[in-house]
MDTraj code that builds the backbone (N, CA, C; nanometers):
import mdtraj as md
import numpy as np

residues = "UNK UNK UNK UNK UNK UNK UNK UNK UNK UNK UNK UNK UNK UNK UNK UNK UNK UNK UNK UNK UNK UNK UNK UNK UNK UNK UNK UNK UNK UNK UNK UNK UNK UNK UNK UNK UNK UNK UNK UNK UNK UNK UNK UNK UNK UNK UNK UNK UNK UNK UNK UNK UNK UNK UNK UNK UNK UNK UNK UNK UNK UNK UNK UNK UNK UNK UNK UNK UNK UNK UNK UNK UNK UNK UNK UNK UNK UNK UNK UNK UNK UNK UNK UNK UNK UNK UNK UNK UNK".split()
xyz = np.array([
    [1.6749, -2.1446, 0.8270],
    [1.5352, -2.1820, 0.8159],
    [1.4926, -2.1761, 0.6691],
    [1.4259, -2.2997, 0.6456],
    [1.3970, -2.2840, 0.4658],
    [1.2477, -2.1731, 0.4714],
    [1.2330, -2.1530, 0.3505],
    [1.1037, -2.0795, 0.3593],
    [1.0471, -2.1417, 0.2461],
    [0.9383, -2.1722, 0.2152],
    [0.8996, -2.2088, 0.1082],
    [0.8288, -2.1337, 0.0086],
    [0.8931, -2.1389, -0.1400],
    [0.8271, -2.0275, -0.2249],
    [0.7223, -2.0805, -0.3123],
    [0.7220, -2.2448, -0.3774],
    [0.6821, -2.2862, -0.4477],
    [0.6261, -2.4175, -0.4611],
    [0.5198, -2.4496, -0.4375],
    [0.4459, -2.5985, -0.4044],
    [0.3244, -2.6564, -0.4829],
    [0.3851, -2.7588, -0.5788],
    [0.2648, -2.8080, -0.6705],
    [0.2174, -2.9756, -0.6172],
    [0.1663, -3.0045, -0.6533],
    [0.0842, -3.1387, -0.6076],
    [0.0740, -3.2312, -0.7263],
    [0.1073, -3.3743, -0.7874],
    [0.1126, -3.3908, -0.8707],
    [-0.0284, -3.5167, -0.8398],
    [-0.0733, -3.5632, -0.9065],
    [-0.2000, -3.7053, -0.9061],
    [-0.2099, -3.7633, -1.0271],
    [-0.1463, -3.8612, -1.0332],
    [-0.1258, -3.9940, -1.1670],
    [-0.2692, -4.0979, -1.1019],
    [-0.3230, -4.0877, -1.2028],
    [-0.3923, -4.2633, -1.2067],
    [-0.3292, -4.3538, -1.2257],
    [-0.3079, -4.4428, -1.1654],
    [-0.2409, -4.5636, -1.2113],
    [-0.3110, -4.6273, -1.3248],
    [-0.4370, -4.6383, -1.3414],
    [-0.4336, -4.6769, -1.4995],
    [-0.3759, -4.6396, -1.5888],
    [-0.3730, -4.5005, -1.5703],
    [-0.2773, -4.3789, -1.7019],
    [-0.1249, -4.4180, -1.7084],
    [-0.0596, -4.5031, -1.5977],
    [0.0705, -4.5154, -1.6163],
    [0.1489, -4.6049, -1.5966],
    [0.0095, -4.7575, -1.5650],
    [0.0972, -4.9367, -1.5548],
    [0.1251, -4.9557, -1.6729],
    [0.0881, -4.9067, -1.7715],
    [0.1691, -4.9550, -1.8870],
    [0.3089, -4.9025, -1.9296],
    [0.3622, -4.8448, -1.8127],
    [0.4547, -4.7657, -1.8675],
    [0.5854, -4.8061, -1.7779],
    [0.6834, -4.8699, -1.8953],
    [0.7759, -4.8571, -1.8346],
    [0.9069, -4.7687, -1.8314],
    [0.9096, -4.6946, -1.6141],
    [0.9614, -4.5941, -1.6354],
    [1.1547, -4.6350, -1.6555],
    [1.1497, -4.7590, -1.6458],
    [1.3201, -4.7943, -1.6739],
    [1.3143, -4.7328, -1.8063],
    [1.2538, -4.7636, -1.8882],
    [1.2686, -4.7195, -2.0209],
    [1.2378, -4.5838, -2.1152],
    [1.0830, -4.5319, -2.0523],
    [1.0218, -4.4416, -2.0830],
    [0.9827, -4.3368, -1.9504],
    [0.9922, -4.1930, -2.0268],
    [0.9636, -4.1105, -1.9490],
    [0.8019, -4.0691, -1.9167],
    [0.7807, -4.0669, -1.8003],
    [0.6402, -3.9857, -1.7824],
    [0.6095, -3.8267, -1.8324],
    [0.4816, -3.8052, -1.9356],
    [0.5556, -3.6779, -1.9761],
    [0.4528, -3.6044, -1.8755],
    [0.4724, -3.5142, -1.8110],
    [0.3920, -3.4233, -1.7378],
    [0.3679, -3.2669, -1.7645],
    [0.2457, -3.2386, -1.7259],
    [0.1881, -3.1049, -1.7729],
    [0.1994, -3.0419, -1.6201],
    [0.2811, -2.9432, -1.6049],
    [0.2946, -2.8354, -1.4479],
    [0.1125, -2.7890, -1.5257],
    [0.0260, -2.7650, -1.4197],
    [-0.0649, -2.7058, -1.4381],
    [-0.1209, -2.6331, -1.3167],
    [-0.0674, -2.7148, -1.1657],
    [-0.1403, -2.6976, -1.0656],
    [-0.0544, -2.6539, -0.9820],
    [0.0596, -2.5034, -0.9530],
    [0.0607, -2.4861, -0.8309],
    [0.0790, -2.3719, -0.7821],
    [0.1832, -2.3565, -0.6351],
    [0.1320, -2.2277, -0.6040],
    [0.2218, -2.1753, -0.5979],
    [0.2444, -2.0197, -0.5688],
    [0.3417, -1.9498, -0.5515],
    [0.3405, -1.8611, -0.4596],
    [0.4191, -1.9017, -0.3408],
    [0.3741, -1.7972, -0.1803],
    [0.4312, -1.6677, -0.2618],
    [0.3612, -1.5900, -0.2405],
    [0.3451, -1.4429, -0.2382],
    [0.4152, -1.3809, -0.1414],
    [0.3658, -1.4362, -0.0378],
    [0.4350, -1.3580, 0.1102],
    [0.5605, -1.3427, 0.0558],
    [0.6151, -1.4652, 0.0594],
    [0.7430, -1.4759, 0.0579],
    [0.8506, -1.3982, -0.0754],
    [0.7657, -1.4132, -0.2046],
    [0.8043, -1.3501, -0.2941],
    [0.8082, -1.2102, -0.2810],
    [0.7475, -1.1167, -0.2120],
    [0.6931, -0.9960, -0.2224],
    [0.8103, -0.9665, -0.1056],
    [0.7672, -1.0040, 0.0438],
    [0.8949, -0.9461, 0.1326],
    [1.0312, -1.0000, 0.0847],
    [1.0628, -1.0720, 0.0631],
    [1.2210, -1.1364, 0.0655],
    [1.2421, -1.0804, -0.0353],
    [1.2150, -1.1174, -0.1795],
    [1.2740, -1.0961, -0.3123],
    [1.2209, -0.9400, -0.3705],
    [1.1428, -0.8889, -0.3336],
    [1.0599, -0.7548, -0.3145],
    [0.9952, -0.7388, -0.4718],
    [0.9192, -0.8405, -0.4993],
    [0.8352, -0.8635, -0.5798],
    [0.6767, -0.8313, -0.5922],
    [0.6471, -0.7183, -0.6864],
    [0.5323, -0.6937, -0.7191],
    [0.4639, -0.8084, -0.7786],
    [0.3094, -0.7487, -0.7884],
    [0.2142, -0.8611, -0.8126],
    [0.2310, -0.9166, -1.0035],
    [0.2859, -0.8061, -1.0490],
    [0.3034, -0.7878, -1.2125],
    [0.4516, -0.8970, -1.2177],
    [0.5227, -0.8306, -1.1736],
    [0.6648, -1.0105, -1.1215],
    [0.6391, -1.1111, -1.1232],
    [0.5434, -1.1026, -1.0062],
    [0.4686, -1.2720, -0.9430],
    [0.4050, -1.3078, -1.0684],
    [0.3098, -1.2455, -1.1627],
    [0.2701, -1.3158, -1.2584],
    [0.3275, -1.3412, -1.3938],
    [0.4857, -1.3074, -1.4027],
    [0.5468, -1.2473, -1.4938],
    [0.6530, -1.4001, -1.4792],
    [0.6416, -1.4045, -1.3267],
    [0.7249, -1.5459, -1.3082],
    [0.6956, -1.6348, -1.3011],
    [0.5206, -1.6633, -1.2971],
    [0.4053, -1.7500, -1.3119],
    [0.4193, -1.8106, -1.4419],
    [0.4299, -1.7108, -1.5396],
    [0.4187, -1.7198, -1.6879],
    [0.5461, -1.8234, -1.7308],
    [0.6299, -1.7458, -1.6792],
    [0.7460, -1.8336, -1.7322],
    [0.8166, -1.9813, -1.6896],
    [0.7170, -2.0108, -1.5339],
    [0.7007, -2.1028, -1.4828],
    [0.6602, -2.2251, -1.5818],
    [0.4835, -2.1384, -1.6581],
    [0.4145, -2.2039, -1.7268],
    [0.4624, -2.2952, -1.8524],
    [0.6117, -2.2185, -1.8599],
    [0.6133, -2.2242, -2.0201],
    [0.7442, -2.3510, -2.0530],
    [0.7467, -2.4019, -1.8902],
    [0.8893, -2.4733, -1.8977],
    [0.8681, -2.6198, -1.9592],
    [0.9149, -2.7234, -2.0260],
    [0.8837, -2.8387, -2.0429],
    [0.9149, -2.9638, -1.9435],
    [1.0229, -2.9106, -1.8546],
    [1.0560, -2.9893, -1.7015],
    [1.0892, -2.9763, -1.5909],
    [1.0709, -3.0368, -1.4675],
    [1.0731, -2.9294, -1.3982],
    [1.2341, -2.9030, -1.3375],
    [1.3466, -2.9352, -1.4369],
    [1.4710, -2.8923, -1.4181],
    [1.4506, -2.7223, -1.4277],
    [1.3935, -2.6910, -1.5940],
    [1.3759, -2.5689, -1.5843],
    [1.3033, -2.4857, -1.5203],
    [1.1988, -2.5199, -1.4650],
    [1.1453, -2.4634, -1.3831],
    [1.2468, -2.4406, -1.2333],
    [1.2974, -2.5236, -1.1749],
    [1.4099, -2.4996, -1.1281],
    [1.5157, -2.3955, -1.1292],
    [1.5463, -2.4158, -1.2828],
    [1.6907, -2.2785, -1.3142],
    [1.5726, -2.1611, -1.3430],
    [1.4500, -2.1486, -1.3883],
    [1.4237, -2.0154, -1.3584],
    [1.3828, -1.9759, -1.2647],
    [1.3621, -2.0313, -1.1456],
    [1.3574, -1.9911, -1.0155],
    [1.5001, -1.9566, -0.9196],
    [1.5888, -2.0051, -0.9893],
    [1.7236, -2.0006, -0.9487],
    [1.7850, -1.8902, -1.0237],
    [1.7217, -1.8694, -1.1624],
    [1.7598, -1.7520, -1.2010],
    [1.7055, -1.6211, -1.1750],
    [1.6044, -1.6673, -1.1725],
    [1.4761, -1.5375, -1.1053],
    [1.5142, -1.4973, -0.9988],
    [1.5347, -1.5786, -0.9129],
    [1.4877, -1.5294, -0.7654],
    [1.6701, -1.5849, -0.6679],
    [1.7217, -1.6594, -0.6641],
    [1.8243, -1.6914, -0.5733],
    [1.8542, -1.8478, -0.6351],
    [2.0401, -1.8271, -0.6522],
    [2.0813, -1.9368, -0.6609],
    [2.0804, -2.1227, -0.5859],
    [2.0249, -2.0610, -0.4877],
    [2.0450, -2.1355, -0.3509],
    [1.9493, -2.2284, -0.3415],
    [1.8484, -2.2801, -0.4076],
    [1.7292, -2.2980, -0.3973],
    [1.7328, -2.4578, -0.4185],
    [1.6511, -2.4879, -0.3004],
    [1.6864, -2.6642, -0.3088],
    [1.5538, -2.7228, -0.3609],
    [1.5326, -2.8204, -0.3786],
    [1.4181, -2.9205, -0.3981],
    [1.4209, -3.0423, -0.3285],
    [1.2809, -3.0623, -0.2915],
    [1.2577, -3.1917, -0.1682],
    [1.1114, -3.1879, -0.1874],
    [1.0977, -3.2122, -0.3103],
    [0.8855, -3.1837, -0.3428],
    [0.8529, -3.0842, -0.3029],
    [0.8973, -2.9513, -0.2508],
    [0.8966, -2.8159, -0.2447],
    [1.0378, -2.7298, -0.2546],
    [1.0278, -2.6282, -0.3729],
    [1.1449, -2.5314, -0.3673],
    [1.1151, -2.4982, -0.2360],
    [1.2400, -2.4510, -0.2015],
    [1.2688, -2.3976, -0.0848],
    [1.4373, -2.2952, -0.0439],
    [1.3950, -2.2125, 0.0216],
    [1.5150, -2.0962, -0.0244],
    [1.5480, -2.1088, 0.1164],
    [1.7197, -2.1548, 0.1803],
    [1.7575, -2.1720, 0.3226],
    [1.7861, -2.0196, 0.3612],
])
top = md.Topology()
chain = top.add_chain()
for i, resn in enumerate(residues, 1):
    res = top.add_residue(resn, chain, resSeq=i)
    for name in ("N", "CA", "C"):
        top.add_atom(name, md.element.get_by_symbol(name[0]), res)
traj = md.Trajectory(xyz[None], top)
């Protein structure tokens, strides 16, 4: 059963991005908006609230979300898939 630890929501205007072509050019994106189940961090991985924001931070600080990825994979469990939500099987 996956559980889910980590879920952001992304919203492009399409004005902000018909000029852009992505064959060629990358969309650059700012992580600003998401969440981080607690539940799940706190029982499974046995994470205090000072962790949770400690892994928030470093969430914050990634430039894509590959890395955001490996520090959740490094943080917390190798195992961790993506499908528009991390998710730990």
């Amino acid at each position: 059963m996956k559980k889910k630890i980590f879920d952001f929501k992304l919203y492009l205007s399409f004005d902000d991005i018909k000029e852009i072509n992505t064959a060629n050019e990358k969309v650059k994106l700012q992580l600003s908006n998401f969440e981080l189940n607690y539940g799940t961090l706190s029982s499974k991985f046995e994470k205090d609230e000072k962790a949770i924001d400690e892994l928030e931070n470093l969430i914050k600080q990634q430039k894509t979300l590959e890395g955001v990825i490996n520090i959740l994979r490094i943080e917390l469990d190798n195992n961790l898939t993506f499908d528009n939500k991390l998710s730990l099987h």
